[in-house]
FIFI-677020 format. One record per atom (N, C-alpha, C, O, CB): residue number from 1; x, y, z; residue in three letters; atom name. Coordinates in Angstrom, 2 decimals. Glycine has a CB too. Layout:
N
[NUM,[X,Y,Z],'ala','CA'] ...
END
This chain:
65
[1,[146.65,79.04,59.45],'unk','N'] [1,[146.92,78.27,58.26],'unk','CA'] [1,[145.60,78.09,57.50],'unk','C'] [1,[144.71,77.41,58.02],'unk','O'] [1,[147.58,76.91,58.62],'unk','CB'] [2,[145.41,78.72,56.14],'unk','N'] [2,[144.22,78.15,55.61],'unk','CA'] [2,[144.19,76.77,55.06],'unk','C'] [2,[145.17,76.04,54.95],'unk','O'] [2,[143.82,78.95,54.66],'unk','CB'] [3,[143.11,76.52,54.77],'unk','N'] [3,[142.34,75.32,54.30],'unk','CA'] [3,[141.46,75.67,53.07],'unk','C'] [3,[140.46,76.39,53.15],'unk','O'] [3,[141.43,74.76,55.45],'unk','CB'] [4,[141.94,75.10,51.95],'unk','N'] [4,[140.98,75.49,51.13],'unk','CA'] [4,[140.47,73.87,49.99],'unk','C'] [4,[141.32,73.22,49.38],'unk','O'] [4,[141.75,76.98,50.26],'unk','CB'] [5,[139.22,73.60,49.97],'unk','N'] [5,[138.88,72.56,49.78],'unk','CA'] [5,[138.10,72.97,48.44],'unk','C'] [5,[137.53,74.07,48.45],'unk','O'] [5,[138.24,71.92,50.95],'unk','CB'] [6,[138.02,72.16,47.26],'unk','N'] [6,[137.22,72.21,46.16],'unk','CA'] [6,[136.92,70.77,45.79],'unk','C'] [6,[137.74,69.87,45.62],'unk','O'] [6,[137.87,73.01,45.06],'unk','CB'] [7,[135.44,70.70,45.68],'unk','N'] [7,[134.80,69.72,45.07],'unk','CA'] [7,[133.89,69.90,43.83],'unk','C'] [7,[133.00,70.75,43.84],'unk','O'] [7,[134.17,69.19,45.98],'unk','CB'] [8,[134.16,68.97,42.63],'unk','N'] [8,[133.53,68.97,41.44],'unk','CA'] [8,[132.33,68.34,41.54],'unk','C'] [8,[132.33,67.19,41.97],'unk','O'] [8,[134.25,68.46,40.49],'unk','CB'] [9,[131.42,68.80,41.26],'unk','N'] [9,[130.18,68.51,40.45],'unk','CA'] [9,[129.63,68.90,39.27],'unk','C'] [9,[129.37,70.00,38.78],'unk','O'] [9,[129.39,68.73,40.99],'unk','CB'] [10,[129.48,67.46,38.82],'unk','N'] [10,[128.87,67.14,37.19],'unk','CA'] [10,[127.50,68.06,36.63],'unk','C'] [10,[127.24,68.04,35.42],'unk','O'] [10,[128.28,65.37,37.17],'unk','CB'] [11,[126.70,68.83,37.55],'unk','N'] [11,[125.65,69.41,37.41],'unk','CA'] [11,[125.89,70.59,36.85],'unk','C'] [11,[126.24,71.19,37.87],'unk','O'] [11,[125.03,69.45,38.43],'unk','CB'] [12,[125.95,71.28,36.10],'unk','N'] [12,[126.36,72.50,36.01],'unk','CA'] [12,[125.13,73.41,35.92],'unk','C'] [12,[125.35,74.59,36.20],'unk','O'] [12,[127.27,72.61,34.92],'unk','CB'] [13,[123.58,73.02,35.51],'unk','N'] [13,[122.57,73.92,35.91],'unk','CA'] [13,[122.22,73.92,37.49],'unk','C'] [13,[121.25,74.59,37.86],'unk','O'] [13,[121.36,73.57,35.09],'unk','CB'] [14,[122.73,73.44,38.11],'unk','N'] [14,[122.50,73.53,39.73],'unk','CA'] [14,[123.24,74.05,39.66],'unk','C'] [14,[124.26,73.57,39.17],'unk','O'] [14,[122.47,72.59,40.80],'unk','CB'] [15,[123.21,75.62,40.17],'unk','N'] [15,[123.81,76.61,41.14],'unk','CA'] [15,[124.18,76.76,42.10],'unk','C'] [15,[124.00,77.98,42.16],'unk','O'] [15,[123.48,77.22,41.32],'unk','CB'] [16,[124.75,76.42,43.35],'unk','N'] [16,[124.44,76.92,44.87],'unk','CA'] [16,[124.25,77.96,44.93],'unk','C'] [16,[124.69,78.93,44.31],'unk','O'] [16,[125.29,76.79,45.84],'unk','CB'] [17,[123.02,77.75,46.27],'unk','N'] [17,[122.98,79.52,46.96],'unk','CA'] [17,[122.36,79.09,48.26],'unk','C'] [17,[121.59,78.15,48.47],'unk','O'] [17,[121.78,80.98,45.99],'unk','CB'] [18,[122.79,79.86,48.99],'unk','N'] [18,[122.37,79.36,50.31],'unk','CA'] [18,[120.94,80.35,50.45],'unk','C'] [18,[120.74,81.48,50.01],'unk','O'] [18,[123.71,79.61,51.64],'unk','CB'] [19,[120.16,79.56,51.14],'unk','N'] [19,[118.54,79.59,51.62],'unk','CA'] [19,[118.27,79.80,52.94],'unk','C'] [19,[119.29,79.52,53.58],'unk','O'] [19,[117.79,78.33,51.36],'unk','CB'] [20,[117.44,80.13,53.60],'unk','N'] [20,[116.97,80.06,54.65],'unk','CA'] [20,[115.49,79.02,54.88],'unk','C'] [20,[114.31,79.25,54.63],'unk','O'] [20,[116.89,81.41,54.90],'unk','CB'] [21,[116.12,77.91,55.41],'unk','N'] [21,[114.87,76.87,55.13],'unk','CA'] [21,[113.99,76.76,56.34],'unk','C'] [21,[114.40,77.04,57.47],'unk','O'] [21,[115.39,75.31,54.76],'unk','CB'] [22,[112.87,76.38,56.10],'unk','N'] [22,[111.67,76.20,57.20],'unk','CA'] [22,[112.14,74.86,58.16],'unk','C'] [22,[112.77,73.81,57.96],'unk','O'] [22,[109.97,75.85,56.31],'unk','CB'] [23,[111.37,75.61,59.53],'unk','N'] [23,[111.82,74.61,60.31],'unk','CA'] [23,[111.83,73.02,60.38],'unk','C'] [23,[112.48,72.26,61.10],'unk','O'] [23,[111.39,74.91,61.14],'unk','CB'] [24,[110.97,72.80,59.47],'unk','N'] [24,[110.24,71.36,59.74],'unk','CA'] [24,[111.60,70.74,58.43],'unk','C'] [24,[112.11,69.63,58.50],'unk','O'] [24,[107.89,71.22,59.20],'unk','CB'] [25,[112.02,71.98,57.13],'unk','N'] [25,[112.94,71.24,56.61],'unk','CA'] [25,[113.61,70.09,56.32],'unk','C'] [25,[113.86,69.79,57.49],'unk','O'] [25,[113.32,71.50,56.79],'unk','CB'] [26,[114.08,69.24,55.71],'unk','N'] [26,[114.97,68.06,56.28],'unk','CA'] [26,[116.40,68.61,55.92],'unk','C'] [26,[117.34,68.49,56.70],'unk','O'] [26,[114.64,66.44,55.53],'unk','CB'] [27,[116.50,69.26,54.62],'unk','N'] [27,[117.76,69.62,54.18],'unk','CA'] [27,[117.73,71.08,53.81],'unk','C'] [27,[116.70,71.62,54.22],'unk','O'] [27,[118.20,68.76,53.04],'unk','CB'] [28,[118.60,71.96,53.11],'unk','N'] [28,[119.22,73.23,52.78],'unk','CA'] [28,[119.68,74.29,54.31],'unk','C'] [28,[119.17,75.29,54.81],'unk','O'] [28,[117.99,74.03,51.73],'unk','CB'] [29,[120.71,73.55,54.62],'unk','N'] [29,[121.43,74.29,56.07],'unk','CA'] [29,[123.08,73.95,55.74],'unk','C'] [29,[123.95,74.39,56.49],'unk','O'] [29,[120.79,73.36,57.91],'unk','CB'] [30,[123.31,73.34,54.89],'unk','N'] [30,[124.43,72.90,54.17],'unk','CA'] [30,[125.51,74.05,54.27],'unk','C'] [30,[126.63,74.12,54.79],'unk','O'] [30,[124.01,72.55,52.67],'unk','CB'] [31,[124.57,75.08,53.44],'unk','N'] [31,[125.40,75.97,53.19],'unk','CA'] [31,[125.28,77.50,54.11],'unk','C'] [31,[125.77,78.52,53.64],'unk','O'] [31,[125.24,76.09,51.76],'unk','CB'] [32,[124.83,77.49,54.95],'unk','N'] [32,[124.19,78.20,56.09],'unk','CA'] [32,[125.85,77.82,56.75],'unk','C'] [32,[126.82,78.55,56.92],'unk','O'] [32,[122.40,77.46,56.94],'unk','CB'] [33,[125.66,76.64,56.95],'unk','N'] [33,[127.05,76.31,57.96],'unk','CA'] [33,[128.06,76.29,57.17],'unk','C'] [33,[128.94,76.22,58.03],'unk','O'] [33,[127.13,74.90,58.80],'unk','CB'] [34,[128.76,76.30,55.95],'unk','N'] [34,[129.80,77.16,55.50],'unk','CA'] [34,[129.92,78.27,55.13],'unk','C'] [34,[131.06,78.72,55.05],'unk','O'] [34,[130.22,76.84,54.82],'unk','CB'] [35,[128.56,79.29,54.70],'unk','N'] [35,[129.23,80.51,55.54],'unk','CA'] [35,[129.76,81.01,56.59],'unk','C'] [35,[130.61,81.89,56.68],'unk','O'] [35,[128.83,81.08,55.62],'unk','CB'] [36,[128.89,80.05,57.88],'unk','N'] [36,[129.78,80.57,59.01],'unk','CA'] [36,[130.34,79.85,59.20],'unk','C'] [36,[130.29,79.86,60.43],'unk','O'] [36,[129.45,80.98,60.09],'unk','CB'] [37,[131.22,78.78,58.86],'unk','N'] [37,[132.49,78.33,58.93],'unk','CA'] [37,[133.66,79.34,58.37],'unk','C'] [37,[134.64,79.84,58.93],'unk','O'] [37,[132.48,77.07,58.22],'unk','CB'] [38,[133.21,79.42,57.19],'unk','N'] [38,[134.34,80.20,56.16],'unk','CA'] [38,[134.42,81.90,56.32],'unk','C'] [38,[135.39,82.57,55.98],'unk','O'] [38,[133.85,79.88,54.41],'unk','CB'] [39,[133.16,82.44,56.93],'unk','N'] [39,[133.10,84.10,57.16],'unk','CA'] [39,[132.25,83.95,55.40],'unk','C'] [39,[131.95,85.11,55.11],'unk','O'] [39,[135.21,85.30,57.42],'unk','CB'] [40,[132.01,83.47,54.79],'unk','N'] [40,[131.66,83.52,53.70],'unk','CA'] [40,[132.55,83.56,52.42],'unk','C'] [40,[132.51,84.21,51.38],'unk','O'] [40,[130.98,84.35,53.82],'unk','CB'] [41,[133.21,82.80,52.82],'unk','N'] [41,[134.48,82.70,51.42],'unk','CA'] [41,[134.47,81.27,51.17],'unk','C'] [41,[135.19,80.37,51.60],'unk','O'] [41,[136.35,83.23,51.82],'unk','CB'] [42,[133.26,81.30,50.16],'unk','N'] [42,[132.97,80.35,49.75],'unk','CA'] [42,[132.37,80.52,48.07],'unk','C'] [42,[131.57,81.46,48.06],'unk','O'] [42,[132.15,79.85,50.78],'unk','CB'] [43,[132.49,80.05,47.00],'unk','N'] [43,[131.99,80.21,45.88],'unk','CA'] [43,[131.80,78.65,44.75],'unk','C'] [43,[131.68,77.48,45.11],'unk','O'] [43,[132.94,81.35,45.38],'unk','CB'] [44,[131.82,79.20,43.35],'unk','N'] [44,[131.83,78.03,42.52],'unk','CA'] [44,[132.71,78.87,41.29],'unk','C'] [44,[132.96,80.08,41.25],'unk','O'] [44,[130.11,77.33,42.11],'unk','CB'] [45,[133.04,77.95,40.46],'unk','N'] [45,[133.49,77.80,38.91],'unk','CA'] [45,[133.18,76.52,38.08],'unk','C'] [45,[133.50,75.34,38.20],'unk','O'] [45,[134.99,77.89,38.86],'unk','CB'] [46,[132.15,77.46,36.84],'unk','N'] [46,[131.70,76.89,35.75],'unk','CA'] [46,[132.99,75.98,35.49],'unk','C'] [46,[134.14,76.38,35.70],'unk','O'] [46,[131.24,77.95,34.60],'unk','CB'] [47,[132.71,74.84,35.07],'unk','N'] [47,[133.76,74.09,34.39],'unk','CA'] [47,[133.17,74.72,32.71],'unk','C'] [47,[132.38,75.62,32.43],'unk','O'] [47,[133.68,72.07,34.80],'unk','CB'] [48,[133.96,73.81,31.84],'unk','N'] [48,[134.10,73.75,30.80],'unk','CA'] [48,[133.78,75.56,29.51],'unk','C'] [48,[134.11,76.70,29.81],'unk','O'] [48,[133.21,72.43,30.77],'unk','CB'] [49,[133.12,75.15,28.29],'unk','N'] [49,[132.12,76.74,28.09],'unk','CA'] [49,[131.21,76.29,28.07],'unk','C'] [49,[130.75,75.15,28.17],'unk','O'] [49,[132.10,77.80,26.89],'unk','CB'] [50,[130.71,77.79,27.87],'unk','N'] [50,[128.97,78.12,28.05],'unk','CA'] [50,[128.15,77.61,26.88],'unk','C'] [50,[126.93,77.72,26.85],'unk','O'] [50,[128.60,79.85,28.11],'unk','CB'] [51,[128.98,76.98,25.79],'unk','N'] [51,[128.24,75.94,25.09],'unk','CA'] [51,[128.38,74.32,25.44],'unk','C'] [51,[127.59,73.43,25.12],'unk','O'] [51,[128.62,76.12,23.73],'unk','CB'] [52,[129.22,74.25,25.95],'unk','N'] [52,[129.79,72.67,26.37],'unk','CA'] [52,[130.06,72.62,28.03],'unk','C'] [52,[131.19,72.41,28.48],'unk','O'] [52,[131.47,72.28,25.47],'unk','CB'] [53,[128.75,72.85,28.97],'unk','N'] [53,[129.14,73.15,30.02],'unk','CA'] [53,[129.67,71.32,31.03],'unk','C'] [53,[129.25,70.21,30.69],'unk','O'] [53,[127.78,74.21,30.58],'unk','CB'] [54,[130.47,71.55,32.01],'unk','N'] [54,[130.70,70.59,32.02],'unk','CA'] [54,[130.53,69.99,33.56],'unk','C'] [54,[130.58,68.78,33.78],'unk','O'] [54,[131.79,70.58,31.37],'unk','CB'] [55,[130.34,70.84,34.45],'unk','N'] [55,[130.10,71.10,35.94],'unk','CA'] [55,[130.22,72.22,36.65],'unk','C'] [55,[129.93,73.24,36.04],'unk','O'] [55,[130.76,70.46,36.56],'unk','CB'] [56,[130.53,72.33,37.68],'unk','N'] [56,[130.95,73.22,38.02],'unk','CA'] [56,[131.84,72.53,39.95],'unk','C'] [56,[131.44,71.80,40.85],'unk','O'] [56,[129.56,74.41,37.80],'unk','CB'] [57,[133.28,73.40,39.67],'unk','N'] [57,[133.96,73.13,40.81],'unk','CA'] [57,[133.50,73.99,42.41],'unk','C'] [57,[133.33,75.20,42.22],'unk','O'] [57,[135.42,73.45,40.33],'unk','CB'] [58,[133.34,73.65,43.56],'unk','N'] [58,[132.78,74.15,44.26],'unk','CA'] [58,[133.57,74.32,45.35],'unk','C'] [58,[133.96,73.27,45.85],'unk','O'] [58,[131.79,73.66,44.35],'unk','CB'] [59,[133.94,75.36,45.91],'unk','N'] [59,[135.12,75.50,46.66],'unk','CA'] [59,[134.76,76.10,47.92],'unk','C'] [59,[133.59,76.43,48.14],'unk','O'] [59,[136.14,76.29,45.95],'unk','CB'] [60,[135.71,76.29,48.81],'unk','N'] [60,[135.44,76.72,50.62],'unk','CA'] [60,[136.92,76.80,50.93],'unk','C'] [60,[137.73,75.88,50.80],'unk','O'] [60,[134.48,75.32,51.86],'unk','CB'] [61,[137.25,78.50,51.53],'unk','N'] [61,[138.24,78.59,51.93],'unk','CA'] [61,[138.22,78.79,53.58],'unk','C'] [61,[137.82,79.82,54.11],'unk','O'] [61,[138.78,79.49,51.15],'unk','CB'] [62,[138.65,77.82,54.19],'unk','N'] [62,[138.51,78.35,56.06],'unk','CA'] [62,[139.95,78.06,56.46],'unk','C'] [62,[140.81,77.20,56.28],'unk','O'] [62,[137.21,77.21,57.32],'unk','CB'] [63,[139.71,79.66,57.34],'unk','N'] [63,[141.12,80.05,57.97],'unk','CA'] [63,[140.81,79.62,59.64],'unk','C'] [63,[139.85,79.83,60.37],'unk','O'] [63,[141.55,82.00,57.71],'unk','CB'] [64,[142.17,78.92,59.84],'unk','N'] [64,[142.40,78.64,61.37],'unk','CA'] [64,[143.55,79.22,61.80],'unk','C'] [64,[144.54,79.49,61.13],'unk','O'] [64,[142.51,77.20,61.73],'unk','CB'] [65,[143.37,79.40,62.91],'unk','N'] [65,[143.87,79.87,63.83],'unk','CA'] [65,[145.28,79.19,64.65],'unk','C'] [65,[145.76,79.77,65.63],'unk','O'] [65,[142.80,79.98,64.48],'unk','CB'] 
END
């Protein structure tokens, strides 16, 4: 049965992309662990247009078993 979850954020020049962060790090592993949650079916959508941007929706699809 999948699961597919989307959350909005108001930021729309923040992009996600997943990183590979240094050990001492505190944060960016966020998205490290929903790729391998999801196999990597994970993305975003611009809200609004590209003159009036308005966020962007951020989504994660994970399939269970």
């Amino acid at each position: 049965m999948p699961l597919n979850s989307k959350n909005v954020d108001r930021a729309p020049n923040r992009v996600p992309r997943s990183r590979t962060p240094a050990a001492h790090d505190d944060s960016g592993r966020g998205l490290l662990l929903i790729e391998d949650l999801t196999g990597r079916r994970w993305g975003y959508d611009l809200l609004g247009s590209a003159a009036a941007p308005r966020g962007k929706g951020v989504w994660a699809l994970l399939v269970t078993k």
